[in-house]
Phi, psi and omega in degrees: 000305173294351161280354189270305174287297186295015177237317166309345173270304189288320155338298188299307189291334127029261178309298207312295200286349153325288218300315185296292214297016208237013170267350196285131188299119168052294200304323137000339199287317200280322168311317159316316194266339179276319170324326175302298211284292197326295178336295184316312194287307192275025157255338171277306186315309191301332154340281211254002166228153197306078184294088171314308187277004176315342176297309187283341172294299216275030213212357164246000158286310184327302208282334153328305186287307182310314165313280169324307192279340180276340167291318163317299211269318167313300172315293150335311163278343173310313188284299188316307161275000172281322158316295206264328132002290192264342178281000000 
């Protein structure tokens, strides 16, 4: 039981810093997704044992989604102005 909350911790806290570096505009994309996967493991861990650190799970899912869509939304305009760029 207690390798279980010390492996749920150290994930979580993981997950968080995944989640910042993963704000980085497109190099940021592969921090997002270990961030994501982590988060994901430890809301099913978090089921069935007490997660002291759950505030840092929901708060790199949060910043993991911010990440993603800002990398997205970067990407887009990149391809858009290069479209029209070329036209």
């Amino acid at each position: 039981m207690n390798s279980i909350r010390v492996e749920l911790l150290q994930r979580s806290l993981r997950a968080h810093e995944f989640a910042w570096c993963g704000l980085i505009p497109v190099i940021g994309l592969p921090f997002v997704v270990a961030a994501w996967v982590n988060a994901m493991i430890c809301l099913r861990i978090q089921r069935q044992h007490p997660n002291p650190a759950r505030r840092y799970v929901y708060s790199a899912l949060v910043l993991s989604i911010a990440g993603g869509s800002l990398s997205l939304i970067i990407g887009i305009a990149v391809v858009v102005r290069l479209i029209t760029q070329l036209s």
